[in-house]
Structures are given as structure tokens and as C-alpha cells.
N, C-alpha and C positions, 0 to 999 in steps of 0.2 A: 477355605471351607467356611461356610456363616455358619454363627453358630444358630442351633434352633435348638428346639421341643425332642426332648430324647424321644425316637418312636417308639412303639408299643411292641412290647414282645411279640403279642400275638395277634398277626395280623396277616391272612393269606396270601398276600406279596411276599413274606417269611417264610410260614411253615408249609406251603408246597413246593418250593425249592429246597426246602431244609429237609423235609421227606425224602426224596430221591437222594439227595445228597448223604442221610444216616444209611441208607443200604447200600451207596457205593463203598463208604468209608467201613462195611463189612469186609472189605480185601483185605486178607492176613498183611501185607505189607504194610497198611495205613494201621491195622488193630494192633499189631506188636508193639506200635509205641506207647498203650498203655496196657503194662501187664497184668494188670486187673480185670480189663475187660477183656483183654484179649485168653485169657483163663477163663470166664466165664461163658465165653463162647465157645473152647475146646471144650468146655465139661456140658453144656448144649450141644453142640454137634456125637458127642459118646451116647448122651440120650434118648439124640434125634436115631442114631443107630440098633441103639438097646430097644427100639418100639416095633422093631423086625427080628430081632435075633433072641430078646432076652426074654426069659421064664424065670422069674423072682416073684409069681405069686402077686404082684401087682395089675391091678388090671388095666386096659391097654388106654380108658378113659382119664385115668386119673395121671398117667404117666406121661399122656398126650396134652395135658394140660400143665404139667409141669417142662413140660418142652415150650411148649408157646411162652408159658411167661419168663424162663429163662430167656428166650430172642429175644422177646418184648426186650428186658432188661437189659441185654446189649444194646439194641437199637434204640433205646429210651439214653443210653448214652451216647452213642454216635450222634443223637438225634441233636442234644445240647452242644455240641461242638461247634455240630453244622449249621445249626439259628443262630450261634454267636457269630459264627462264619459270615452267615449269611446278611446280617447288618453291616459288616465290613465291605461286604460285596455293592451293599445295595450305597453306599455313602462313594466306593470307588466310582460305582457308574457314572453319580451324579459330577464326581471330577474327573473323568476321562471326558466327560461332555463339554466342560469346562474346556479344559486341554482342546479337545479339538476344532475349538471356535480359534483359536487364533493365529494370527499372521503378522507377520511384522516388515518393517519397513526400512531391509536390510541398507544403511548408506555407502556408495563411492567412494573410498577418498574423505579428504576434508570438506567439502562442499556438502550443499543439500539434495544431491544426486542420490534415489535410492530405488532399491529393487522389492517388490513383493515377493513374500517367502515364505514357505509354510513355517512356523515357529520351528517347527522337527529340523528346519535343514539350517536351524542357527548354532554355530560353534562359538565355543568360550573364546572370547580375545573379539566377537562381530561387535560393531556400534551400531543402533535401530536408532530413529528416531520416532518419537512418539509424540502423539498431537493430541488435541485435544478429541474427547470420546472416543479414543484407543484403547483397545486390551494392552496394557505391557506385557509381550510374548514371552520373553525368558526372565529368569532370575539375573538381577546385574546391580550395579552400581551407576549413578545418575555421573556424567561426566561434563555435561554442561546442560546449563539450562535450569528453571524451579519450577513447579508444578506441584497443582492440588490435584490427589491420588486418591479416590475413593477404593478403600481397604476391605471394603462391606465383604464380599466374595472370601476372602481368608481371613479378616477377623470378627467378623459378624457386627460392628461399628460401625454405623453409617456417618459418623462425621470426619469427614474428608482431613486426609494426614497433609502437610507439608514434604515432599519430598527434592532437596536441592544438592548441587556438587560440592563435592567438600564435606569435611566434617563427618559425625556419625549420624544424618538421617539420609545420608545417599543412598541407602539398600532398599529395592526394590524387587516386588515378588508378583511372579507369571499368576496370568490373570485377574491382576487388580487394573482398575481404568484411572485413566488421565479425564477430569471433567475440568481442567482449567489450564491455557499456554502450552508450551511443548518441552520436553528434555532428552538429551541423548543419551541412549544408555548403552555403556559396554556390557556385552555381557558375559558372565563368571563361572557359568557350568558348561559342560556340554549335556547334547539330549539323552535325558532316560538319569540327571542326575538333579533335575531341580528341585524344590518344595514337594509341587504339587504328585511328583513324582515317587516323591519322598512317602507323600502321605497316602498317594495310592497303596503303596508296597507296606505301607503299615496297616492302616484300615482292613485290607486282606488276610495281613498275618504271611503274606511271603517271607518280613526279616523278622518275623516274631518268634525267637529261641526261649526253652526254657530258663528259667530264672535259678539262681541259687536257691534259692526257699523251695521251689517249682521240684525240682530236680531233686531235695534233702525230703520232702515229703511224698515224693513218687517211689524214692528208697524206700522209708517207711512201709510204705501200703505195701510194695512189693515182699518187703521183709516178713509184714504181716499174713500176709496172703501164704506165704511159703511155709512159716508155724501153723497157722491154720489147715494148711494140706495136709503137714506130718500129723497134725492132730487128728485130724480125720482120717486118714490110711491108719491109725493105729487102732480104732473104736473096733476093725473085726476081727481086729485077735481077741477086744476081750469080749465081743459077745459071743465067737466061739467059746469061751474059756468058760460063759455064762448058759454052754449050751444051745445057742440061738446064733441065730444068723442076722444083720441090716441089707436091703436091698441096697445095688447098688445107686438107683434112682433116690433112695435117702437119705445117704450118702453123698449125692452131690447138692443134693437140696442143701442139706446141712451147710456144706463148703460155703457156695454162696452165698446162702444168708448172713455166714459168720467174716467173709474175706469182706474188706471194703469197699463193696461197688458204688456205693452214692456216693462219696467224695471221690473215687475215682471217676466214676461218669462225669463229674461237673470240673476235676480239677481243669481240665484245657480250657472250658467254657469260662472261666472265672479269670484267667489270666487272661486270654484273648477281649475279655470284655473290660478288665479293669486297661490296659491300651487305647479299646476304641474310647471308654469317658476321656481317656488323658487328650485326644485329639479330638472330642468336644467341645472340652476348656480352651482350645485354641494351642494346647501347647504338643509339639512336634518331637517326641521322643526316640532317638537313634535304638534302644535298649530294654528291654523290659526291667533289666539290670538296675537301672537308674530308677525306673519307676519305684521299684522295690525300695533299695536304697533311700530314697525322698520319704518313705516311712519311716525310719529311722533315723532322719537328719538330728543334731545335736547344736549345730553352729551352722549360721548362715553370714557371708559375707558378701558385701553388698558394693559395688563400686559408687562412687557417689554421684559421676556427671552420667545422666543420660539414665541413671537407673532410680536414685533416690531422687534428683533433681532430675529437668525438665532439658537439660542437655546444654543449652545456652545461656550465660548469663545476659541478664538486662540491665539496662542502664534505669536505675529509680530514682536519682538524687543527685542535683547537681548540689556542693557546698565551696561555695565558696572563701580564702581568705580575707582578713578584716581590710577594709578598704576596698573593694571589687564588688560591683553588684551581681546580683546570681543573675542577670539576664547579659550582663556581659561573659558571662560565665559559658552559660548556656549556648552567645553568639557561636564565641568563639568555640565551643566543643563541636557544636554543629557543624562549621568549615572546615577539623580537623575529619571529619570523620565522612562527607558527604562521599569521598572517592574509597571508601571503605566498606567493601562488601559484606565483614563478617556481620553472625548477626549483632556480636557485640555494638556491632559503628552501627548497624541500620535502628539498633534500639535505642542508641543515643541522639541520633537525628530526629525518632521521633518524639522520643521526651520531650525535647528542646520545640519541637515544632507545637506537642498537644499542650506541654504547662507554659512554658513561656511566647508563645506566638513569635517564634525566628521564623522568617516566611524563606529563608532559601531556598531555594531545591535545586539549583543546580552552580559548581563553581564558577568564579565570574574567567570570562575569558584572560587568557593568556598567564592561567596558576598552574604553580607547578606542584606537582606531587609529590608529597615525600614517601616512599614506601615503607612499610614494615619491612622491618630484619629479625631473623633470631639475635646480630649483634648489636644493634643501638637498638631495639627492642620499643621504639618509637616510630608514630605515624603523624602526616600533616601535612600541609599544606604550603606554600611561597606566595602571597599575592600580594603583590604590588610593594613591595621592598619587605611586607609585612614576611616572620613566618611563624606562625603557629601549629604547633606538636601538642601532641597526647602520649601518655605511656608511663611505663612502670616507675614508680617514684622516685627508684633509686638511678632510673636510667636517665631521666631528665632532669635530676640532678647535676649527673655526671656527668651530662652535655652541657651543663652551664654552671660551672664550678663558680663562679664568683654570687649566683643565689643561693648558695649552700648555706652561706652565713649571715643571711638577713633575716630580719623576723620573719616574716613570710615563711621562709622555708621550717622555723619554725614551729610556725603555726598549720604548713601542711602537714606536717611530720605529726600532729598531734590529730589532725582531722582522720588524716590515713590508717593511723591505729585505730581509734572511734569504728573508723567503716572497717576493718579488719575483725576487732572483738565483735562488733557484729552481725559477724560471716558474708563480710562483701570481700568485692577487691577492688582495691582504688585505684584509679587512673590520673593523675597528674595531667594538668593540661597550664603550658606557658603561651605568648607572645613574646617573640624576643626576647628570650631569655626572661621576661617575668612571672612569676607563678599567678595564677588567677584561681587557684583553687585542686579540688580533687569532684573526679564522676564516682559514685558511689553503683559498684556493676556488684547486681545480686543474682545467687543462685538461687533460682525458686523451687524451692520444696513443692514434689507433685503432692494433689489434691487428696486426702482423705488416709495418708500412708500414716501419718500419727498413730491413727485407731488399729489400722491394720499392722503396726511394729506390735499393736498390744495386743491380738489376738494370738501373733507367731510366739509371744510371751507365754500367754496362757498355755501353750503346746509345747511349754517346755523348751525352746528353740531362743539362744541367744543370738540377736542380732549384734553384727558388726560394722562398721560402716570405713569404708577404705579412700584415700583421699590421696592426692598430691598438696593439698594444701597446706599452708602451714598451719600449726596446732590451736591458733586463736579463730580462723577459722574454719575448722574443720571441727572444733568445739561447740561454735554455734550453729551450723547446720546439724550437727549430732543432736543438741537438744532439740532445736527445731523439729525435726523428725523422728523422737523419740525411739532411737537405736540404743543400743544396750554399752558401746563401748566404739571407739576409733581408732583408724591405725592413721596419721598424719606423713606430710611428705611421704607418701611411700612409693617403692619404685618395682615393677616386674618380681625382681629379686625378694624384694620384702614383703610379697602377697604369697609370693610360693614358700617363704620360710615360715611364715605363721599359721598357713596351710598345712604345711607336713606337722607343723609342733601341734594344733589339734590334733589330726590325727594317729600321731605318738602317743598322743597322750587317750587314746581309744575311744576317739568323737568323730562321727559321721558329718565330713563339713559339705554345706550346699555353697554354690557361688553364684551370687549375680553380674554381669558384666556383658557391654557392648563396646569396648574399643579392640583394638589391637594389642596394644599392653596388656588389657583381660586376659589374654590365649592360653598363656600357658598357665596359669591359676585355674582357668576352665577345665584343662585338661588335666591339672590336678585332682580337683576337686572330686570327690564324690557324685556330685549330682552338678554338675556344670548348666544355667541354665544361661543361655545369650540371647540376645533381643534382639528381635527380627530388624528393629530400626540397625542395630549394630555393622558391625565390619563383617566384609566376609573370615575373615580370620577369625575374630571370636565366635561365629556361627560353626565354623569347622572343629572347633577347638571342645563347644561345648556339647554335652552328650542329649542335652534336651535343646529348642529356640522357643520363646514365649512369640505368637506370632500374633499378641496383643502389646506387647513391649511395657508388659508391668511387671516390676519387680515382684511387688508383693503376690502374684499370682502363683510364688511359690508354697502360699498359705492351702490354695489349691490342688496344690502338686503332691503338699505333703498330707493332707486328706485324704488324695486318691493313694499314696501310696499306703499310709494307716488301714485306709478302706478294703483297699488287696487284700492284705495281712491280714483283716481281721474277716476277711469275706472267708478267706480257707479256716480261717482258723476255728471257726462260728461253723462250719458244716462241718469241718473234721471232725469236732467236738462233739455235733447233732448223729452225726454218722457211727464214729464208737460209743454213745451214750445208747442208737437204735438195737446197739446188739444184746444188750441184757435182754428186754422186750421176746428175740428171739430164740433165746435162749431156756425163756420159761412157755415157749411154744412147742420147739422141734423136740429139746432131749425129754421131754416126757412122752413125747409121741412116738418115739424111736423107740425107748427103754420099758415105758411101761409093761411090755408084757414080760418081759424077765426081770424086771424089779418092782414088784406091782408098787413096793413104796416111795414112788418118783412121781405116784399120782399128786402129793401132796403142792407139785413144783406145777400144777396143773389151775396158776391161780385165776388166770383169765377166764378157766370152766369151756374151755373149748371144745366141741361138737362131737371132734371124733379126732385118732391122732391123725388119718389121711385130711380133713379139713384142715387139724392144724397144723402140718405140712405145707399145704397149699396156700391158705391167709398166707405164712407168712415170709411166702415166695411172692402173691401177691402184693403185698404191702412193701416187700422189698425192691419190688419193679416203680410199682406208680411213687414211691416217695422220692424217685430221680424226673421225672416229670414237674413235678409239684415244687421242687425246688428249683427249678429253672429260671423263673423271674428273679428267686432273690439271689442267686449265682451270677446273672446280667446285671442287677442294677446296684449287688454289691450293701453289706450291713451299714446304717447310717453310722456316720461316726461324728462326734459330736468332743471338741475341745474340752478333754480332762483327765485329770490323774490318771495315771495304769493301773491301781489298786483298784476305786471303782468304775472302771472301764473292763477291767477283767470279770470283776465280781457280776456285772450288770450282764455282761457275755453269757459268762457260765450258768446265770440263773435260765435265761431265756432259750439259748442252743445247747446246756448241758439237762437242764432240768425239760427244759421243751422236749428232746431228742429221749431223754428218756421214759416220757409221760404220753405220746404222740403215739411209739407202736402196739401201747399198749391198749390205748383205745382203737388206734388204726385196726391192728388186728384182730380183737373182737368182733367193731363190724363188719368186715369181712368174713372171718368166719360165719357169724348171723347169714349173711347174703350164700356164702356157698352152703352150707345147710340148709337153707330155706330154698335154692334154685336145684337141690340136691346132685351137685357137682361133685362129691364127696361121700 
């Protein structure tokens, strides 16, 4: 999905499918799920009935207009559900369109024998090959082959990714294009389970379940709505008691005004819309759960290859020992590493080719290979009696025990630390058993995550940063990238135990991570988020995919989910601050004839009490309309303390909500006594 230009709430493509849509979602079965509205539709529908049946002395004008805006009021909240709806709808079509442009180029066997196929009839375990200006059809893993993948389509970045076999940037996602060479891909889902599929079924709101917050405030309302009935079923025992009678048409006015319809009308639209932003930002949430959750993270831990760093280390520094010049240095790294595919050896080859001008490129005939092992943990080359290896310091030691005790090795022993306290890792490289030096292989710190460690700061949120390395360099990439603390050498085991000890210790942890070892840490975590470049296992494992592959877009994540929280919390607030307002409207309108001293609660000086019945049924209809935009686009929230971030809330949604019906319903009244509706 690119990202674009959030669209305009109000835009015709919107609200006339959102129209039809709030009168079907009138069906008791879709109304029951919020019983707020779905109450104020019963006690409509009793009035729509009482305009044929009932004699209370009201007349049939003023009864007939408290009927319409009661609807109104239903269908002013049906109606927000169904335009949040309706942007998820409109963002689906544009990826079913996507979806069905593609075909793939299911292969034979081992060869390059293949069959065209619609994407839909590719199953998890097919290999496609993909060539250049290809759609990659399915979700999968690159199995052979490297290729540059323009990402534009699902991360809205138009500068073309790397994607190769091996390692963690083999994952590849349905309908991104191949604009350079070809790769094979296996692929990993079956259909109706990919991304794009993924984000259909959220964008719609098909897997969108209520939230814990979602669900503890729907009790609420419900709670309150049900005091408010008993409150009102008991007003005509005491105006019998006062001698007098309440209509029942004023009576339910009453209800209404007093039970919570405006945060009920908006509650769906609010969660539904804080979802569709999170898959704006490009990030792919399993959960509304999680979304929530990422507003109250406490501790974020972050893995370090692939999330803090750039995923491969590079070769920057050839250093050589005293005695060896660094362009023999450099020759010889060059030969060891020319039949070495990772990118470690291709980044060494080119060092050696851009700073020192080694012009090889390819080994001389008749050399033989040495391959890497995880046991002699060295690679290199045989030519011509020569043979020259690269590898772990302590392994190419081991393989040529009588240079252990020459100076040399003392002097690599001292270069290796150097590059170690420096957050490298050294590479030893001999001929013949003599040492020539060490490759200084650095992880590079991605671009600009410094500043962004100090804004997750500002928000309260301790970063971690997680590492296999050992502790001298796993220290200097921590400052490098200004993380708040380290866990060194750590292992699956030791990500999931500091894991559960925050959250023992009653802290909301976030996780970043794209390997395989990530997994179960992911599915620990609170808010797991895994990078699209990742494994398919960390993708499974975590409850959100960043499908821009940046860490720190959890700075993102956790705004939108602050933004949630404080979008309900900001019209909850607006919505019970609106009922004082109502309150110095209705019970003087209702009471004043048998307590004439209630005229005094009469401060707004409204018209008549049937107008001020009416205002402020009106005003309770149109202020669920009016809040619609800021329901969609959500309270800005802005990196600071909770003390004044609350205070800032309450001045604007508590002090607004309650200053708003009090003008609202004046001019209204004004308007119905001037149109003499009243």
C-alpha cells in the first residue's frame, strides 16, 4: 500500500455510500452491538408509535419533531461508523486491484521450465521465478538469485530495496516489482493468507475486534445509560406526588439527552479509524489489542542486526601488522574472500578494489577453495602452493599454533581489541600460516536513529538494545546509537527472561526484531513489531510487521496508539462535560410548572420549555456529526509529561464540552422560536 495524503473525510465518493450504509446498519442485529444507540432507537421507535396512539396534551407538531431528531441521532451515528467504514472500503478496492493484476511464473522441477498461473492458484511450498518488470505474485522468500525490488506499492519508498537468498533480506511481499535480474521465489503462504490480504481484512475492519479499553468503556456507557433509565422511570412518581403529571415524549427526550450518545455514536468510528492511520504508516497490525497496548509501552527492546544496524556488516579498514604493507594486506584479503558470497566477503573485495586499487576479479585458474565451516570457522583460498585464509582470530590462531607466539600475533591480539572497543569485529587474515594483519568488519548504525532513540526518550520509553555480541562491542554500538542500556551475548533464552522481568515488574514491553531467534521474544512481548525485510518466523511470531523495515517507527506506533487513548478519552470527556448544558435546559422545562422555583436553573433564558426541549435534542443530534472529522483524524498528540498533557485535554474537551452546549443550545433555541417550531 503507498503511502499517500490521508483523504478528506468529506468527499462524495464517501458519504453517499456511507448514507445507505447508516440506514442498513438500522437492523436491530448490527444496532444491538452498541447499546446506547441501540436504546435510543427503541425509545424512537415508542415515539414514532405514541404520534398515533398517544393523548398527553402535546401537540402532534412538536412530538413529530422530536421523533425525527431522535432518528437523525441514530442515524448521525450509524452514519460515523459507516464513513470510517467506508475509507477502509475505499483503500481495499484499491488492493484487490492490485491483487488482481498478478500472475506468476510457476517453475518445473529444477530447471527454468515454467507455467503461467494466476497468483490465486499458487500454494505455500511453489518456486515462481521472477524477472525483471515482474509483480512478485505471492508472499515468499528469495531462494536463489539477487534482485532490485521496487517496494513503492507497499512501502510508499520509491528507492529500490536489495533483495537476495540467504540471510534476513530474502522476504519478499505480493505485488512489489523486480526492476533489475531475476530471483526464485518459494513461496510461504497459501492464498487468502498473504500481506496484501492481510491488509484487505484490516482496512475493512473484517478482523477488527473490540479492544480492552474499547469493551471497559462500552460497559461504562452501558452502565450509565441503565442509571439514567432508572433515573428517569422514577421522575413520575414524584411528579405525581407533586400533583402533576410528565409526558411521556419528555420523558424520553430527557433519557436521551442525559444517556451518552455522542461517545457512543463515535466509539466504533474512533477505533476503526485509529487502525486504518496505523496502516497508513505502513505498519500491518494483527490486533487492535496491540495497537492499544503501543500507547502504553514503558520499555522497548530492540535487536541490533537488521533493526538498529543495517543488517550486514562491512568491511572499512584494512590494518595491518608492523612489518606488512596494507596493500599486501588488502591483496591478500581480496583472494581470500573473491569465492565468498556473503555480504561480509563482497564488502571486502570492494574495499580492497576502491581504496587500494587490487584489480582481481576473478581467481586465477586451477585455486582451490577453502570453504567456511561453523568448525574451523575460516575461509580461503589454495593457489599455487600459496594458501591464504581469513577468519576468527582465535580460529586462525588455532590453525597455526606455532604463530601464537610470535610478535605478530601479538600485535594482532592488540589491533583485534582496538577494532572490538570500537564496535567492529576482526577478521584475521594469514598466508601460510603468517599473519598479515586483521579486516576491521563494522556494523553501521542506520541513518538518523540517534535523534529518533531521543524522541522515544522524551516519551518516556526506555530503550534497549539486544545483541549476540560481546560486551566491548555491543557497548560501542549502544553509544553509537544512543540506546538507553544493552543486553550482550544474549541468547533466545535471555531475551525472553528480561522480557517477563519487565513485565513482572508491571511495564508494557515493545519488541523490535527480524531474525528467527527474535520469535519467541515477539510473541512475548506486548507489542511485538517484525520487519518486513525479516524471517517469515519473526513475522508470524510478531503481532504488528513494520512494512517499511524501521525500527524506530515504533515512535509512530506509539503516537498512534497515545492518539487512540486520548481521541476516546477527549470526547468521553466532551460528551459527559455536554450534559450539565442539558441539564439547565430540560429539568426547568419539565418542572417548572410545579416548581415555579426551578425557573431560576433557566440561565440560558430559553424561549419556552417545548423549545427548550427541542434545542436540546437538537444540539444533541448535530454535535455527533460535527465531531466526526475529529473522531477520524484522532487528537494530536504531541511528546510530553501526562500531568500537562492531561491538564491541556481537560482544559480544551472538558472546559470546550462544557462551554459548547451552552452556546450551541441557545442558538438553536433562537432559530426554533424565530422559525416558530415551538
Amino acid at each position: 500500500m503507498a503511502r499517500s495524503a490521508s483523504k478528506s473525510v468529506f468527499t462524495a465518493d464517501l458519504i453517499v455510500p456511507a448514507i445507505g450504509d447508516a440506514f442498513r446498519k438500522l437492523n436491530p442485529k448490527e444496532l444491538i452491538r452498541n447499546p446506547v444507540m441501540f436504546t435510543t432507537a427503541v425509545v424512537a421507535t415508542l415515539l414514532t408509535a405514541l404520534l398515533v396512539v398517544g393523548h398527553d396534551g402535546l401537540t402532534i407538531g412538536f412530538k413529530l419533531q422530536l421523533v425525527v431528531w431522535l432518528w437523525l441521532t441514530v442515524l448521525f451515528g450509524t452514519f460515523a461508523e459507516a464513513l470510517a467504514e467506508g475509507r477502509g472500503k475505499a483503500q481495499a478496492a484499491s488492493l484487490r486491484a492490485t491483487q488482481a493484476e498478478l500472475t506468476a511464473k510457476r517453475l518445473k522441477g529444477d530447471g527454468d521450465r515454467y507455467d503461467d498461473v494466476p497468483a490465486s492458484a499458487l500454494r505455500k511450498g511453489d518456486v515462481v521465478l521472477v524477472q525483471t518488470g515482474d509483480l512478485i505474485p505471492s508472499d515468499g522468500e528469495v531462494v536463489a538469485g539477487v534482485a532490485s525490488v521496487n517496494e513503492a506499492a507497499i512501502t510508499g519508498e520509491s528507492a529500490p530495496v536489495i533483495r537476495e537468498a540467504g540471510g534476513d533480506r530474502s522476504a519478499v511481499t505480493a505485488g512489489t516489482r523486480v526492476i533489475s535480474d531475476e530471483i526464485r521465489v518459494q513461496v510461504t503462504v497459501n492464498p487468502g493468507q498473504g500481506f496484501l490480504d492481510r491488509m484487505i481484512a484490516l482496512v475493512e475492519g473484517a478482523e477488527r475486534q473490540k479492544t480492552p479499553n474499547e469493551i471497559a468503556l462500552t460497559l461504562l456507557l452501558v452502565g450509565l445509560t441503565i442509571i439514567f433509565l432508572i433515573a428517569v422511570a422514577t421522575i413520575p412518581g414524584f411528579a405525581s406526588y407533586a400533583g402533576g403529571s410528565v409526558p411521556v415524549a419528555i420523558l424520553a427526550a430527557l433519557l436521551i439527552t442525559l444517556i451518552p450518545t455522542t461517545i457512543a455514536a463515535l466509539l466504533s468510528a474512533i477505533g476503526i479509524a485509529g487502525m486504518d492511520r496505523l496502516v497508513r504508516f505502513n505498519v500491518l497490525a494483527k490486533s487492535g489489542r496491540a495497537v492499544e497496548a503501543a500507547g502504553d509501552v514503558d520499555v522497548l527492546l530492540l535487536d541490533k542486526t537488521g533493526t538498529i544496524t543495517v543488517g550486514d556488516r562491512q568491511a572499512t579498514e584494512f590494518r595491518p601488522v608492523s612489518g606488512v604493507d596494507v596493500g599486501q594486506l588488502a591483496d591478500a584479503a581480496l583472494l581470500a574472500s573473491l569465492a565468498d558470497e556473503t555480504p561480509e566477503g563482497r564488502s571486502i573485495v570492494v574495499l580492497a578494489r576502491d581504496s587500494f586499487g587490487v584489480t582481481g576479479t576473478a581467481l586465477p585458474e586451477g585455486a582451490e577453495v577453502i570453504p567456511f565451516t561453523a568448525q574451523t570457522r575460516i575461509s580461503g583460498v589454495s593457489i599455487g602452493g600459496r594458501t591464504i585464509q581469513k577468519g576468527a582470530v582465535q580460529a586462525i590462531l588455532k590453525a597455526h599454533p606455532a604463530a601464537g607466539s610470535t610478535t605478530a600475533a601479538t600485535e594482532l591480539r592488540r589491533v583485534t581489541d582496538e577494532i572490538a572497543r570500537a564496535g567492529g569485529t576482526p577478521l584475521a587474515v594469514a598466508v601460510d600460516g603468517r599473519l598479515l594483519g586483521a579486516i576491521f568488519l563494522k556494523d553501521i548504525v542506520k541513518a538518523n536513529i540517534r535523534e529518533r532513540f531521543g524522541e522515544l526518550r522524551t516519551m518516556g520509553i526506555r530503550t534497549v538494545m539486544i545483541t549476540g555480541d560481546n560486551p566491548l562491542t555491543a557497548a560501542s554500538i549502544a553509544a553509537e546509537a544512543g540506546v538507553d542500556d544493552f543486553l550482550a551475548e544474549a541468547t533466545p533464552e535471555d531475551k525472553l527472561e528480561l522480557i517477563r522481568k519487565e513485565q513482572q515488574g508491571g511495564r508494557l514491553v515493545a519488541m523490535c526484531g527480524d531474525g528467527t531467534n527474535d520469535a519467541p521474544a515477539l510473541a512475548q512481548a506486548d507489542v511485538g513489531v517484525a520487519m518486513n525485510t525479516g524471517t517469515q518466523a519473526a513475522r508470524e511470531a510478531g503481532n504488528m510487521v513494520d512494512l517499511d523495515s524501521d525500527p524506530t517507527k515504533l515512535i509512530e506506533v506509539v503516537g498512534l496508539g497515545k492518539q487512540l487513548l486520548m481521541t476516546r478519552g477527549a470526547l468521553t470527556t466532551f460528551s459527559v462535560a455536554n450534559d450539565v448544558a442539558k441539564y439547565f435546559a430540560i429539568i426547568p422545562a419539565m418542572f417548572v410548572a410545579l416548581y415555579p422555583g426551578l425557573g431560576v436553573l433557566n440561565v440560558m433564558r430559553l424561549g419556552t420549555p417545548e423549545s427548550a426541549i427541542l434545542s436540546a435534542i437538537i444540539f444533541n443530534a448535530l454535535i455527533i456529526p460535527l465531531l466526526v472529522p475529529l473522531a477520524l483524524k484522532g487528537v494530536k498528540y504531541k511528546p510530553m509529561a501526562a500531568g500537562p498533557l492531561l491538564a491541556r485535554n481537560l482544559a480544551v474537551y472538558g472546559l470546550g464540552g462544557l462551554i459548547a452546549p451552552f452556546v450551541g443550545i441557545k442558538i438553536i433555541d433562537l432559530a426554533v422560536n424565530g422559525l416558530g417550531l415551538a
